[in-house]
TILO-662188 format. One record per residue (C-alpha): x, y, z; residue number from 1; residue in three letters. Coordinates in Angstrom, 3 decimals. Layout:
+----------+----------+----------+-----+-----+
|        u |        v |        w |   i |  aa |
+----------+----------+----------+-----+-----+
|        X |        Y |        Z | NUM | ALA |
...
+----------+----------+----------+-----+-----+
END
This chain:
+----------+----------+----------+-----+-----+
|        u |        v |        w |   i |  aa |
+----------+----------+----------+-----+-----+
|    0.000 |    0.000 |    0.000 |   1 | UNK |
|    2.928 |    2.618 |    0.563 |   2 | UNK |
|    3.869 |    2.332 |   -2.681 |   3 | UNK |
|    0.602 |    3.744 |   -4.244 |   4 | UNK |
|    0.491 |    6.335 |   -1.774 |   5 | UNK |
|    3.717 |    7.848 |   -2.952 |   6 | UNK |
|    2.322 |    7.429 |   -6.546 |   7 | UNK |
|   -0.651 |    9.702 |   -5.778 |   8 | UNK |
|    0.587 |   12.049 |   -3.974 |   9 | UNK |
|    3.665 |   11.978 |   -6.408 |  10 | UNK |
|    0.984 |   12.789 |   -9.545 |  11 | UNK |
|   -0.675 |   14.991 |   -7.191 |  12 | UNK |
|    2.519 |   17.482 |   -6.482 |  13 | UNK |
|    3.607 |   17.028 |  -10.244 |  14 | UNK |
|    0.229 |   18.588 |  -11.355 |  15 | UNK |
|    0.785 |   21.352 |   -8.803 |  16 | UNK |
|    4.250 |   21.826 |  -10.114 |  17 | UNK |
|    3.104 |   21.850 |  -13.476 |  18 | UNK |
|    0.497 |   24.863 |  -12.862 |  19 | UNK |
|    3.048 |   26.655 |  -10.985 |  20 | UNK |
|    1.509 |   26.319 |   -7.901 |  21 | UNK |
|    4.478 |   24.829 |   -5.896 |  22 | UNK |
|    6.628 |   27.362 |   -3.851 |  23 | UNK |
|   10.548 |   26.959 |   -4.850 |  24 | UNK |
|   13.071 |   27.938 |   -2.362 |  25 | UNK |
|   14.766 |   26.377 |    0.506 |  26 | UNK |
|   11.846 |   24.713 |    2.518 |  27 | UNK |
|   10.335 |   23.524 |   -0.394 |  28 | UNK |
|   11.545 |   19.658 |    0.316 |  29 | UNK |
|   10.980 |   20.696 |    4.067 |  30 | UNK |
|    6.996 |   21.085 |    3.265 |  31 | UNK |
|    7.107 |   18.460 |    0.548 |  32 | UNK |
|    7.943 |   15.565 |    3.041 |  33 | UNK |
|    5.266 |   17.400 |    5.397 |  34 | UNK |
|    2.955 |   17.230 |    2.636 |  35 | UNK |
|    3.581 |   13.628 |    2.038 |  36 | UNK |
|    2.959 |   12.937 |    5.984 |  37 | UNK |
|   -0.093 |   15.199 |    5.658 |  38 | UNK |
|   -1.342 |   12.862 |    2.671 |  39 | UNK |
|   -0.925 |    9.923 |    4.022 |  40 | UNK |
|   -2.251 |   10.027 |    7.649 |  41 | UNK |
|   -5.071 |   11.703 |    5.479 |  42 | UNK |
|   -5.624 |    9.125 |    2.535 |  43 | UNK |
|   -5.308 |    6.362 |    5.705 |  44 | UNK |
|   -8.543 |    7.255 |    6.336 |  45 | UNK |
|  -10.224 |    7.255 |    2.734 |  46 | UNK |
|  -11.991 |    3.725 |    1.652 |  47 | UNK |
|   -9.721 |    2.635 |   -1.339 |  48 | UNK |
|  -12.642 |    2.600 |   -3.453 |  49 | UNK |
|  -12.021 |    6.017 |   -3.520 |  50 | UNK |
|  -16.093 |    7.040 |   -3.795 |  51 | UNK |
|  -16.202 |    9.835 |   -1.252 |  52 | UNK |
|  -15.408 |   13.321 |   -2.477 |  53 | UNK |
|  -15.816 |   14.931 |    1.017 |  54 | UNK |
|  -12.834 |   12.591 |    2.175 |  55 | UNK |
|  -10.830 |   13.777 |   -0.805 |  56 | UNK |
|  -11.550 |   17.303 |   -0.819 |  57 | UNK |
|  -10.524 |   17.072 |    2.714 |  58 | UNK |
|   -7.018 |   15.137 |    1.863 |  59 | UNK |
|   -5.951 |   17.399 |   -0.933 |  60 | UNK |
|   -7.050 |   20.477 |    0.736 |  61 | UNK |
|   -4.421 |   19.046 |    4.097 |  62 | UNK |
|   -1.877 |   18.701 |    1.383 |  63 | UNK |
|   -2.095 |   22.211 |   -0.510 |  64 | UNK |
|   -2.107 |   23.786 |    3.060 |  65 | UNK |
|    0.840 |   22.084 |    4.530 |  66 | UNK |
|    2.815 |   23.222 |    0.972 |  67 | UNK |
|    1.633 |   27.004 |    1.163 |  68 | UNK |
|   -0.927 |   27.058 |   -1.641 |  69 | UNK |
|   -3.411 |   29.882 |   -0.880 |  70 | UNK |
|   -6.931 |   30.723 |   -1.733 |  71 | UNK |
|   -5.117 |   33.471 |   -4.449 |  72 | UNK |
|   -2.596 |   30.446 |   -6.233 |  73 | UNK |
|   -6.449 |   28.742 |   -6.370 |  74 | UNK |
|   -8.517 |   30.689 |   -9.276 |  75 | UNK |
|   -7.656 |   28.244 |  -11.842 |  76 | UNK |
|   -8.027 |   25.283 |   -9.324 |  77 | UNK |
|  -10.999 |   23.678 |  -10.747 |  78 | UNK |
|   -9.339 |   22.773 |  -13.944 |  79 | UNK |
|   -6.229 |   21.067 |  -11.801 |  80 | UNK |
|   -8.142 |   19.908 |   -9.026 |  81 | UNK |
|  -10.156 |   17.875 |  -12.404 |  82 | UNK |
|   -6.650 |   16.616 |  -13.327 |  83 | UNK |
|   -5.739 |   15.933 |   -9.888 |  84 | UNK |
|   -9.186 |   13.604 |  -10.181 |  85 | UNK |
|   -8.387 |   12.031 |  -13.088 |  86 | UNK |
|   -4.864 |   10.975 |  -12.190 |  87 | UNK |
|   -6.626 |    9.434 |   -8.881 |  88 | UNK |
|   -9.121 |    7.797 |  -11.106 |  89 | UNK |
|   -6.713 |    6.156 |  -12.648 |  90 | UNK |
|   -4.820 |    5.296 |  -10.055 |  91 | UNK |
|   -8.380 |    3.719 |   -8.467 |  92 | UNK |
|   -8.336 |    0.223 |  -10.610 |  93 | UNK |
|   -4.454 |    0.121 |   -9.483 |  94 | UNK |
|   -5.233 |    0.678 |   -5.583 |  95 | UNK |
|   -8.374 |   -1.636 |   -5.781 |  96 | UNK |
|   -6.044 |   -4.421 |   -7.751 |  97 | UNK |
|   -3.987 |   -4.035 |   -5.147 |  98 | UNK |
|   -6.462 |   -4.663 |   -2.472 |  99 | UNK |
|   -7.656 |   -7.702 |   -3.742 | 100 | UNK |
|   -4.069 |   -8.849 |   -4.350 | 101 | UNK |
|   -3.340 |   -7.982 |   -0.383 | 102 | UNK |
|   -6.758 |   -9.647 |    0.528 | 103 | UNK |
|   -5.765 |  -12.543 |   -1.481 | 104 | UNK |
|   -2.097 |  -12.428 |    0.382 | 105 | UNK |
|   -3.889 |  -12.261 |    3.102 | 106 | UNK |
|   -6.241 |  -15.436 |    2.482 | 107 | UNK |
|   -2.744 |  -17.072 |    1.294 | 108 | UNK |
|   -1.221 |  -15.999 |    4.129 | 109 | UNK |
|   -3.788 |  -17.486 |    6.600 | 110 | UNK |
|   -3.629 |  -20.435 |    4.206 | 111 | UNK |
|   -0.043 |  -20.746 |    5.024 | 112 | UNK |
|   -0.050 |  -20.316 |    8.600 | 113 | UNK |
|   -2.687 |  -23.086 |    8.558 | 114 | UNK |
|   -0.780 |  -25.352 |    6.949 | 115 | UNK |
|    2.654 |  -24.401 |    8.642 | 116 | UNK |
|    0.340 |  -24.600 |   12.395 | 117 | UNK |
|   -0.127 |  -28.209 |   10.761 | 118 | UNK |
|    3.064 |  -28.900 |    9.926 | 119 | UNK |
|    4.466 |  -27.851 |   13.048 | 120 | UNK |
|    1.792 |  -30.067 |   14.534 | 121 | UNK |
|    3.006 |  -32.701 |   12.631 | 122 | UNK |
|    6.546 |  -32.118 |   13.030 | 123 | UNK |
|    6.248 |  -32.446 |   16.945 | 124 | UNK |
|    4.003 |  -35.470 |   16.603 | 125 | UNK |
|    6.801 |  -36.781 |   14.671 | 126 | UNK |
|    9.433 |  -35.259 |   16.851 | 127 | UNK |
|    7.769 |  -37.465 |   19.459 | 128 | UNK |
|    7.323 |  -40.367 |   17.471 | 129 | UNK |
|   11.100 |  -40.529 |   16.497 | 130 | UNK |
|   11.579 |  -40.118 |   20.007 | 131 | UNK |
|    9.343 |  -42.945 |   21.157 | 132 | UNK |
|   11.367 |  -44.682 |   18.128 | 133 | UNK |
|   14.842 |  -43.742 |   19.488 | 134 | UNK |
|   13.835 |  -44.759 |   22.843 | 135 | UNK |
|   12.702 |  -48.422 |   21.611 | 136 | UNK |
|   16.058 |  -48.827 |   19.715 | 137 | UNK |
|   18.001 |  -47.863 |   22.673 | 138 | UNK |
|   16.255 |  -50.235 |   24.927 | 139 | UNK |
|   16.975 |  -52.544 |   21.933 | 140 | UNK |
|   20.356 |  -51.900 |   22.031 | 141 | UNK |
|   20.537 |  -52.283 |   25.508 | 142 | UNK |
|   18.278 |  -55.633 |   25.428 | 143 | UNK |
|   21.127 |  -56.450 |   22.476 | 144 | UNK |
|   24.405 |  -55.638 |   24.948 | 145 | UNK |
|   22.712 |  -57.701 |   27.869 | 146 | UNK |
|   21.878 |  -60.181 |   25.427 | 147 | UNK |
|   25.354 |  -60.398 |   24.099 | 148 | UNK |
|   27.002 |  -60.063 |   27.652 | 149 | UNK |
|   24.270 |  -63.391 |   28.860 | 150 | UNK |
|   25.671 |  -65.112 |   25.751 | 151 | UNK |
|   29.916 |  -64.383 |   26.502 | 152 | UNK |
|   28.819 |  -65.047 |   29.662 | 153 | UNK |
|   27.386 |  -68.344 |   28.527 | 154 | UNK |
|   29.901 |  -69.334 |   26.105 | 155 | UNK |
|   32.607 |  -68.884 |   28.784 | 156 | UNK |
|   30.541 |  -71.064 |   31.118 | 157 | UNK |
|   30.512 |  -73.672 |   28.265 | 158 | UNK |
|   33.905 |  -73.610 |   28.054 | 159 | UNK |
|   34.713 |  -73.807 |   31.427 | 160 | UNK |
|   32.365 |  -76.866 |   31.839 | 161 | UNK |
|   33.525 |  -77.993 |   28.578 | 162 | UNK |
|   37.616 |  -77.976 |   30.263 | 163 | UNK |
|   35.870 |  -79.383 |   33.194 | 164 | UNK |
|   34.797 |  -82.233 |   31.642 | 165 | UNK |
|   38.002 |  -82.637 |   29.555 | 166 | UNK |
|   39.378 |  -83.078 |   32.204 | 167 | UNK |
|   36.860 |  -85.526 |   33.597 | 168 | UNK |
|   37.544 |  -87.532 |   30.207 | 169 | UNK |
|   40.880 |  -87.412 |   30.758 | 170 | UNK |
|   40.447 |  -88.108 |   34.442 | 171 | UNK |
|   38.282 |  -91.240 |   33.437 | 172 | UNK |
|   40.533 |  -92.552 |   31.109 | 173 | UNK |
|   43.657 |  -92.480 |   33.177 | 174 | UNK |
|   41.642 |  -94.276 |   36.013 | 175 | UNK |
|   40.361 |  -96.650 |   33.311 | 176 | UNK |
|   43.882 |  -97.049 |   32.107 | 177 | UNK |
|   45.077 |  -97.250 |   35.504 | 178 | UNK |
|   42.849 |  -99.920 |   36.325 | 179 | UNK |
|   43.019 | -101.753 |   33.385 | 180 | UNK |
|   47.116 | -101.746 |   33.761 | 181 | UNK |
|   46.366 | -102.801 |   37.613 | 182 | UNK |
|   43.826 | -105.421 |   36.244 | 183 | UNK |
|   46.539 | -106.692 |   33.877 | 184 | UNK |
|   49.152 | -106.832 |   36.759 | 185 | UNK |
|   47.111 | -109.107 |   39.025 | 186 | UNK |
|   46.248 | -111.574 |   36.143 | 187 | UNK |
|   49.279 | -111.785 |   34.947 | 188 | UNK |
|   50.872 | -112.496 |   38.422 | 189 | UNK |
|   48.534 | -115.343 |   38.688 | 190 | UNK |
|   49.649 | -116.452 |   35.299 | 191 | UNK |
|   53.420 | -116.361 |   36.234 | 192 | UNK |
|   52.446 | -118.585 |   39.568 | 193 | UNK |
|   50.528 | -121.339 |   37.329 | 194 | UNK |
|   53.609 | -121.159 |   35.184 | 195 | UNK |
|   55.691 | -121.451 |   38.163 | 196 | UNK |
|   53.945 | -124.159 |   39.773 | 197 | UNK |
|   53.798 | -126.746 |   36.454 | 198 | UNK |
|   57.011 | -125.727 |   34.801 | 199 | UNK |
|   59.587 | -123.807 |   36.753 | 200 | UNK |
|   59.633 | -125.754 |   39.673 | 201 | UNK |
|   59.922 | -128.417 |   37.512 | 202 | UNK |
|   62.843 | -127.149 |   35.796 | 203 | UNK |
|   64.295 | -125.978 |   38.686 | 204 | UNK |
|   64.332 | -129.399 |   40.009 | 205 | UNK |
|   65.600 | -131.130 |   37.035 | 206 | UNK |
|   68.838 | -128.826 |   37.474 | 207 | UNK |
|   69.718 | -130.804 |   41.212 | 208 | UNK |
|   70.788 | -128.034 |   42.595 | 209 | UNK |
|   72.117 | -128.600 |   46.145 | 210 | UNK |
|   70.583 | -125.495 |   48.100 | 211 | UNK |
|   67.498 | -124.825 |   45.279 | 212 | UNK |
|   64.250 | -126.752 |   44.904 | 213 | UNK |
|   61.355 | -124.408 |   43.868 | 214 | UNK |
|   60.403 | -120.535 |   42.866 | 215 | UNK |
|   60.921 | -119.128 |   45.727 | 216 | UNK |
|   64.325 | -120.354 |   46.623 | 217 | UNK |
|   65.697 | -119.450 |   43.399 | 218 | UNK |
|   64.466 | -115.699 |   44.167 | 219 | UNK |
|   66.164 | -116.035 |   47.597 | 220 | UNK |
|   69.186 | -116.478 |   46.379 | 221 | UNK |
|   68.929 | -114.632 |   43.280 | 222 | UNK |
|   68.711 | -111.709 |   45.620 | 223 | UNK |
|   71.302 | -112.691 |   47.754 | 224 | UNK |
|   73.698 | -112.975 |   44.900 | 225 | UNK |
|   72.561 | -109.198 |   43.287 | 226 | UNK |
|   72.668 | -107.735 |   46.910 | 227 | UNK |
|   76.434 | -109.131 |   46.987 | 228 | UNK |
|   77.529 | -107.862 |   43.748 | 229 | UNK |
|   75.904 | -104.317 |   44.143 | 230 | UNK |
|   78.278 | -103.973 |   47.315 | 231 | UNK |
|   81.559 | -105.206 |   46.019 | 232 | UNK |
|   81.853 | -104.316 |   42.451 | 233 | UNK |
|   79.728 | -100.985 |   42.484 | 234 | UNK |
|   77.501 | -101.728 |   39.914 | 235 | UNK |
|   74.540 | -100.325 |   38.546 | 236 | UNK |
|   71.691 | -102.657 |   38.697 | 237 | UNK |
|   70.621 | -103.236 |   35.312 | 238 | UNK |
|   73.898 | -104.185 |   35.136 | 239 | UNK |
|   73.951 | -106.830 |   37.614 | 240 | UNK |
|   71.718 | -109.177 |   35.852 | 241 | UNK |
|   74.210 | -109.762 |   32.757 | 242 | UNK |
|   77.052 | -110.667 |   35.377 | 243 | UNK |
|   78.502 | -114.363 |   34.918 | 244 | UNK |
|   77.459 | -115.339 |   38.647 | 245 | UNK |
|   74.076 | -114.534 |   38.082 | 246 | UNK |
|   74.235 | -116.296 |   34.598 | 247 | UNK |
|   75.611 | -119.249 |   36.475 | 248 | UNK |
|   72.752 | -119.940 |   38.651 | 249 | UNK |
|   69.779 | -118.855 |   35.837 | 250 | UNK |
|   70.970 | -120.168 |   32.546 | 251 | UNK |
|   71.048 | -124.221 |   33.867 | 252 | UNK |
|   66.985 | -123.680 |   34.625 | 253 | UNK |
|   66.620 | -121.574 |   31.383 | 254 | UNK |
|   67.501 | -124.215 |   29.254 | 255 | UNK |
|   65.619 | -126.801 |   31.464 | 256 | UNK |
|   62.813 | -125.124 |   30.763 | 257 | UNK |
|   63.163 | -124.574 |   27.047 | 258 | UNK |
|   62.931 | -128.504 |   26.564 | 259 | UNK |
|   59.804 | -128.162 |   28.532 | 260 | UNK |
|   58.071 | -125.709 |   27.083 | 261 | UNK |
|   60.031 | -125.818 |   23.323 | 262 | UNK |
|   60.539 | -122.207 |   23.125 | 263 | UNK |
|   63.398 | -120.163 |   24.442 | 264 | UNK |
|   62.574 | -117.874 |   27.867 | 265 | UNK |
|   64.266 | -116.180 |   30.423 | 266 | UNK |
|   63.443 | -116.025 |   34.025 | 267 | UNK |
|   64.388 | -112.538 |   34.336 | 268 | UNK |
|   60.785 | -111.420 |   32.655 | 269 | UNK |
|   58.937 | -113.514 |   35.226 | 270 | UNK |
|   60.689 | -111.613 |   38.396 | 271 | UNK |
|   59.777 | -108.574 |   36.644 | 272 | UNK |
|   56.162 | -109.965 |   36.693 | 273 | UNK |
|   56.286 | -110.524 |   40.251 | 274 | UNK |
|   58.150 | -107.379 |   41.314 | 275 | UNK |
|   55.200 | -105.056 |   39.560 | 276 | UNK |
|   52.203 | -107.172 |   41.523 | 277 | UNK |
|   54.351 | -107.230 |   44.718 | 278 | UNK |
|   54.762 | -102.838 |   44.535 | 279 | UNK |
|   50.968 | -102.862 |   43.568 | 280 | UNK |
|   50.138 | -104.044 |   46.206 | 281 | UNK |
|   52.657 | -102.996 |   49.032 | 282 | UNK |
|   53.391 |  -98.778 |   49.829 | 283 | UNK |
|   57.012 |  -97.916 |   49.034 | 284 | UNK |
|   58.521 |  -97.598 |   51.849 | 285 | UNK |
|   62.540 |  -97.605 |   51.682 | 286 | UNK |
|   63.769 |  -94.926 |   54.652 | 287 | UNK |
|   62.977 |  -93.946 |   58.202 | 288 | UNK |
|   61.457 |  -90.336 |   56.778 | 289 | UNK |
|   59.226 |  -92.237 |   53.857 | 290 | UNK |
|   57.845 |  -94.554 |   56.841 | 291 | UNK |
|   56.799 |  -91.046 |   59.110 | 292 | UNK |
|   55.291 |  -89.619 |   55.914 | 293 | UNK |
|   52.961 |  -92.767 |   55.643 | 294 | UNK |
|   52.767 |  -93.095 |   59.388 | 295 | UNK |
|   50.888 |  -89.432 |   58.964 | 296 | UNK |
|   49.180 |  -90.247 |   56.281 | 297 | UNK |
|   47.375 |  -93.224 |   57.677 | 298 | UNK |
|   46.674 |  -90.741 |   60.957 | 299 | UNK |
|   44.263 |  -88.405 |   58.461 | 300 | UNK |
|   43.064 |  -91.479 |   55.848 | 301 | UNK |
|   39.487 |  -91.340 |   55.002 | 302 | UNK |
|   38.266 |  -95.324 |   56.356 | 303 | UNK |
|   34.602 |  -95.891 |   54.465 | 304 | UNK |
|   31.910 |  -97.476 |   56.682 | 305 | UNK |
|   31.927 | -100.806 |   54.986 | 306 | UNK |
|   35.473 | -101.425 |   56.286 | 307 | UNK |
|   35.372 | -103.840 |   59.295 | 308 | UNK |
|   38.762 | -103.150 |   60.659 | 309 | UNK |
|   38.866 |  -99.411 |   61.084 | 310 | UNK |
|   39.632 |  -99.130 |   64.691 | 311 | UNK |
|   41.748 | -101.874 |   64.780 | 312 | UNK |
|   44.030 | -100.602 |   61.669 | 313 | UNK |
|   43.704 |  -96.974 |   63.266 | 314 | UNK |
|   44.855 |  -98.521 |   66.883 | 315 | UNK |
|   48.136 | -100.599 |   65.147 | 316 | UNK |
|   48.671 |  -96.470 |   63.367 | 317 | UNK |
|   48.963 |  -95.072 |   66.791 | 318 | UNK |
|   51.145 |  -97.689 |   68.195 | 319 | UNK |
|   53.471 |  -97.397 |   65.263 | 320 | UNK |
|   53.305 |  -93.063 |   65.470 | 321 | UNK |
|   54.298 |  -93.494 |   69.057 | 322 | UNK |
|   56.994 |  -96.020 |   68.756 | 323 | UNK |
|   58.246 |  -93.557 |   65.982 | 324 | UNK |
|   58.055 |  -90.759 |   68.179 | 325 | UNK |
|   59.904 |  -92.655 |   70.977 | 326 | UNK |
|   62.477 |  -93.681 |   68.464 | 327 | UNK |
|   63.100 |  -90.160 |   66.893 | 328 | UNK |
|   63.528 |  -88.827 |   71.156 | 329 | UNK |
|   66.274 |  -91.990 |   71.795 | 330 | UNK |
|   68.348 |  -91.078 |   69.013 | 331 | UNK |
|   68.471 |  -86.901 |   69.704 | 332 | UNK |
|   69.161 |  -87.905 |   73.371 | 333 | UNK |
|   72.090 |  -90.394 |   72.417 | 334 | UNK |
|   73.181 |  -87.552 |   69.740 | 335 | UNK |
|   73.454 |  -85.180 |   72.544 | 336 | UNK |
|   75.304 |  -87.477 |   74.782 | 337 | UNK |
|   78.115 |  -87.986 |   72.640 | 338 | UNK |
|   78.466 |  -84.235 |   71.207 | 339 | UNK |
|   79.186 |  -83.581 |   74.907 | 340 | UNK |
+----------+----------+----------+-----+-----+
END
């Protein structure tokens, strides 16, 4: 709208100008901008239809005051107040285009702010929505993580049991083995006492030896013989079995028993036999400090229910603990004795 204000009162002051009616000199762009301000708090109040001439007599009488004009500069005024008409008249159809274009800004406008208040609307509903959202994929994600840390959690659990029962296996199968070997032991000492009693003994015998009649007198003095050489010559066992005295007293029953049996065998294999039954079933025990240790031992031994000679086994324990005990206190005593 300011725009066509300036263009009427710009055609206004032009046709003034034109008739000579306009006052020249120093304040004349002093009372032009007062005439404008005059004009337009004037014309604010005209309908922009334009229809009333009261209201624009009124205006254009403000404006001709405010730049000077008086009644004298007015005797031809008719003729430019006509032209001052018709250049409004023409500039009607412009202001009442304009109206309806501002009107339909307006409509637009209201339009707009409808459809921005709705899109706002909608942006919020979606602002909340995509919050809602972001707030089900974090508890997602956090479901996810908890997941994942139940499943490491599991999968180390799996291997752990997994190593635990490895272990079991392994466990198992050494006792298996263990037993089977111990199994094997026990048989095959019986074996090696059959084969004693029908064939050594009898080769033993067929030898005449003057001191040796059986098994277990060969052993006797088997040992005897090792026991002898071990002291004098020094000699690592495994050594002692290939020496010529030992040959002497084996080799004569060796070959007995060859004819007996038709194949070749040495007697060696069958003390071997014996010697693994005989430390399956005995406790190593070779020193004074390996006896105290399984002395000890028996003192804190687990004895199941089923066993019917717990308190007798546990009373021959503390008998032997004591005597031990008694023993270890004799020989400090003598020790001390003789250091003074």
């Amino acid at each position: 709208m300011e725009i066509y204000k300036q263009k009427i009162f710009d055609s206004i002051y032009l046709i003034l100008n034109e008739n000579d009616l306009i006052i020249n000199d120093n304040e004349t762009d002093e009372r032009k901008k007062k005439a404008y301000e005059t004009f337009k708090s004037a014309f604010d109040n005209i309908k922009l239809s334009l229809t009333s001439n009261n209201d624009i007599d009124n205006c254009i009488n403000n404006v001709l005051s405010t730049l000077n004009i008086n009644n004298s500069m007015k005797e031809n005024f008719k003729d430019i107040y006509n032209s001052i008409l018709k250049e409004m008249e023409k500039l009607k159809s412009s202001i009442n285009l304009f109206s309806h274009h501002m009107n339909e800004q307006e409509k637009k406008r209201n339009e707009f702010q409808t459809i921005n208040q709705q899109k706002a609307k909608q942006l919020e509903e979606f602002a909340a929505t995509n919050a809602q959202q972001q707030k089900v994929l974090q508890d997602l994600q956090n479901l996810n993580q908890e997941q994942q840390k139940i499943l490491n959690d599991f999968k180390n659990q799996d291997k752990l049991q997994q190593s635990k029962i490895d272990h079991l296996v392994k466990t198992i199968d050494s006792l298996q083995l263990s037993s089977s070997i111990q199994n094997i032991m026990v048989e095959a000492y019986e074996v090696v006492r059959l084969f004693q009693f029908y064939y050594v003994d009898e080769a033993i015998r067929a030898t005449n030896h003057p001191k040796i009649d059986n098994w277990q007198q060969l052993t006797d003095q088997w040992c005897i013989l090792e026991m002898q050489l071990l002291e004098s010559l020094q000699i690592d066992r495994k050594d002692v079995f290939r020496h010529t005295s030992i040959l002497k007293l084996v080799t004569p029953i060796e070959k007995e028993l060859e004819q007996l049996i038709h194949v070749p065998f040495k007697l060696l294999n069958i003390r071997k036999i014996s010697n693994q039954r005989h430390g399956l079933a005995h406790v190593k025990i070779d020193s004074v400090d390996e006896q105290q240790s399984f002395m000890k031992h028996m003192q804190n031994e687990f004895y199941p229910e089923e066993y019917p000679h717990t308190l007798i086994v546990k009373q021959i324990v503390s008998v032997l603990s004591a005597r031990d005990v008694s023993q270890l206190r004799y020989f400090k005593n003598k020790t001390k004795k003789k250091k003074s």
